[in-house]
C-alpha positions as CSV (number, residue, x, y, z in Angstrom):
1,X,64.0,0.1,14.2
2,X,62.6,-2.2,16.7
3,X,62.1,0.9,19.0
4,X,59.7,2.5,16.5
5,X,57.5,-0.3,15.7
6,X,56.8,-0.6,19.6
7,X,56.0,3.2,19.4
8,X,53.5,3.1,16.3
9,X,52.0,-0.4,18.2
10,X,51.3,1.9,21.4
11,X,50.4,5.3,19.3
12,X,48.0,2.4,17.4
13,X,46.3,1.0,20.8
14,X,46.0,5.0,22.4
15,X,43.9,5.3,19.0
16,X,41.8,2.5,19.6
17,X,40.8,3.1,22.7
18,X,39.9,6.7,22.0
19,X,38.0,5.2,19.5
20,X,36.5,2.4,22.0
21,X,35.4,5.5,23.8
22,X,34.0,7.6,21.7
23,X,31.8,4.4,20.7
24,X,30.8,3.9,24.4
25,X,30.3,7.8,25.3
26,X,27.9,7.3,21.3
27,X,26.3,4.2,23.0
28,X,25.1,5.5,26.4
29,X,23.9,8.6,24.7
30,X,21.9,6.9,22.1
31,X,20.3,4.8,25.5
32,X,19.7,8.0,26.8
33,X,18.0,9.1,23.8
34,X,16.1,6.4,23.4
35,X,14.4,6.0,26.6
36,X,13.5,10.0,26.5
37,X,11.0,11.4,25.1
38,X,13.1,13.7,23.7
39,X,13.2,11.9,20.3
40,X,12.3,14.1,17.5
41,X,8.9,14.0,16.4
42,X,7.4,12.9,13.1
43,X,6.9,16.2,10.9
44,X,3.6,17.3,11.7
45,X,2.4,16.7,7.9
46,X,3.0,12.8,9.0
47,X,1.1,12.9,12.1
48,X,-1.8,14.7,11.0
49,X,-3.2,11.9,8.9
50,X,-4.4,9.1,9.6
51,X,-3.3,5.3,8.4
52,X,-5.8,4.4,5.3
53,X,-7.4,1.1,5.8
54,X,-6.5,-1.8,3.3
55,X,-10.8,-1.3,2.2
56,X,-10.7,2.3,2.1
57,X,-7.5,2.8,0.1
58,X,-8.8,0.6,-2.3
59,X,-11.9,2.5,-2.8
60,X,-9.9,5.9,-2.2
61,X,-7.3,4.2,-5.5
62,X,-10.1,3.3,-7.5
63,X,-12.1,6.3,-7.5
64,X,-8.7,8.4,-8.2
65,X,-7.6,5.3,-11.3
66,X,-11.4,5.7,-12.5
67,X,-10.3,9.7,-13.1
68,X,-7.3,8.7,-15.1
69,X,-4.3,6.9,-14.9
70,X,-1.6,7.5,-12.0
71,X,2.0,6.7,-10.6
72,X,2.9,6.2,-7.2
73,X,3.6,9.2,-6.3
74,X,0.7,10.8,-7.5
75,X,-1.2,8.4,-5.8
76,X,0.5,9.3,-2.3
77,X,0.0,13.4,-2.7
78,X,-3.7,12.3,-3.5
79,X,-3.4,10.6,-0.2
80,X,-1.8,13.2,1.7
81,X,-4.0,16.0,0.3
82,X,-7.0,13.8,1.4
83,X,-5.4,13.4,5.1
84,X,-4.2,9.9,4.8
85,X,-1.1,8.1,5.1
86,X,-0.2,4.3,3.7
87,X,1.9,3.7,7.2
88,X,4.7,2.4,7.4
89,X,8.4,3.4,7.5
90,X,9.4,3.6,4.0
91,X,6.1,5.1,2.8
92,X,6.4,4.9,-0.9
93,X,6.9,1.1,-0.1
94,X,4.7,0.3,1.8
95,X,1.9,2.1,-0.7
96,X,3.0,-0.1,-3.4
97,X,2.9,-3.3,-1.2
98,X,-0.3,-2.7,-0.4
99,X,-1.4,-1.8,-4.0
100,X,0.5,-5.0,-5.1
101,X,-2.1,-6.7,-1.9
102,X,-5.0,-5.3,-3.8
103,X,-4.3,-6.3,-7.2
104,X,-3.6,-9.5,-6.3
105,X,-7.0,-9.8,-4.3
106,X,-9.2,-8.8,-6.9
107,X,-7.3,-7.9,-10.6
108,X,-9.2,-4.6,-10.8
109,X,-6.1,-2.4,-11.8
110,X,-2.7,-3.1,-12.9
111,X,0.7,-1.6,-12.4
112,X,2.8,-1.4,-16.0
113,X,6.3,-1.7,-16.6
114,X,6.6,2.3,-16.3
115,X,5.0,2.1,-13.2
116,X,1.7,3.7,-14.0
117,X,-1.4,2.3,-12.3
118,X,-4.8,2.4,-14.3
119,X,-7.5,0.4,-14.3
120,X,-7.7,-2.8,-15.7
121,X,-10.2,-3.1,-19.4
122,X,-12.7,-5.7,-19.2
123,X,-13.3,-6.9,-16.2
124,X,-16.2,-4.9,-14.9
125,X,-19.0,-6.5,-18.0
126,X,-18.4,-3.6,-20.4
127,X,-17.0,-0.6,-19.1
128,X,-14.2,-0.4,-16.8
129,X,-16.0,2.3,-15.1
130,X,-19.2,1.9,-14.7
131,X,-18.4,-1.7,-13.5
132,X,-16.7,-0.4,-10.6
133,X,-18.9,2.9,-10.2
134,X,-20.4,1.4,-7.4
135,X,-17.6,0.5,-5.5
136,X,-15.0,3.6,-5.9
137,X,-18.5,5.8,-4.8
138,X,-18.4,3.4,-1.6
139,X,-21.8,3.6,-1.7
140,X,-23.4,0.3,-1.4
141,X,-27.1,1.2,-1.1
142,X,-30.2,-0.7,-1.2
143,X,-30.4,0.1,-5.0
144,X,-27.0,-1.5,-5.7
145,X,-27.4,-4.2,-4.1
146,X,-31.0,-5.0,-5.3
147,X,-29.3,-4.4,-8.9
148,X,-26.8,-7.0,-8.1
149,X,-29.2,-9.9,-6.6
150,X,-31.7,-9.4,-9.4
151,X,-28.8,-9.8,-12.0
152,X,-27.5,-12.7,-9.9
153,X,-31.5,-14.2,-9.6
154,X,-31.5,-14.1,-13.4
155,X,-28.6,-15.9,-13.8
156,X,-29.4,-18.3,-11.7
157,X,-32.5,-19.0,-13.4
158,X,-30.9,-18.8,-16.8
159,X,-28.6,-22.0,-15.6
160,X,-31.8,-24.0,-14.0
161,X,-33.6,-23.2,-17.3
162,X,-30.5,-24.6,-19.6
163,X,-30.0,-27.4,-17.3
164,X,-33.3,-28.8,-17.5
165,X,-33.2,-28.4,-21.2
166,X,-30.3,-30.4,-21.4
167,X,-31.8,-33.0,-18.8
168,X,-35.1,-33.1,-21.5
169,X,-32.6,-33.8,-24.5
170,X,-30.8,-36.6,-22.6
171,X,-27.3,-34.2,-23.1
């Protein structure tokens, strides 16, 4: 009995050292691989776009949210089809990060619990359109902007006015 236990102990250690170098003969050749440039390539629909800016995917999400309402993954083919990628390695991720990002910074869409993003109501004086139609066009013209300091001039003068009122009535 003794006899086969010290022959299954040195059947066991053969085994482990096959297996010790098969892991070693794995290692070198994953080295090897690594320091080619053998490495297989990203498919060429990955390397043909470009990595969206954190600015321009947020115009580029809510020009597409202004449309209607989309998931992720509608929001990614839009991306793809346009010739853009949200970088990094788990794509899909990293697009929602980055949408999360943009929510956070400025609360002008939302994601719900089925995972649909759309626009948030309200927050654009109105219409949750036209509030933004300025922004998702990315055009920033004179006009715009002239729009915006003349609205901001007038409520300016609109606080002076009630301020001094209140200063007059001693409230």
């Amino acid at each position: 009995m003794l006899m086969l236990d010290m022959e299954d102990l040195k059947n066991r250690v053969l085994d482990l050292r096959r297996q010790a170098d098969d892991l070693e003969d794995f290692i070198r050749k994953a080295e090897q691989y690594a320091a080619t440039d053998s490495a297989p390539s990203r498919s060429t629909e990955e390397t043909a776009h470009e990595r969206i800016s954190q600015d321009d995917l947020e115009k580029f999400v809510l020009k597409l949210l202004s449309e209607r309402p989309h998931d992720v993954g509608e929001i990614m083919d839009a991306l793809n089809a346009a010739g853009y990628d949200p970088g990094g390695v788990d794509r899909r991720k990293n697009l929602n990060t980055r949408l999360w990002r943009i929510h956070n910074a400025n609360n002008l869409f939302t994601k719900d619990e089925s995972g649909i993003y759309r626009l948030c109501k309200g927050q654009f004086g109105g219409s949750e359109i036209t509030g933004v139609a300025p922004m998702i066009s990315g055009r920033f013209d004179a006009q715009a902007e002239a729009e915006a300091e003349a609205e901001a001039e007038a409520e300016a003068e609109a606080e002076a006015e009630a301020a001094l009122y209140r200063l007059r009535l001693g409230i």
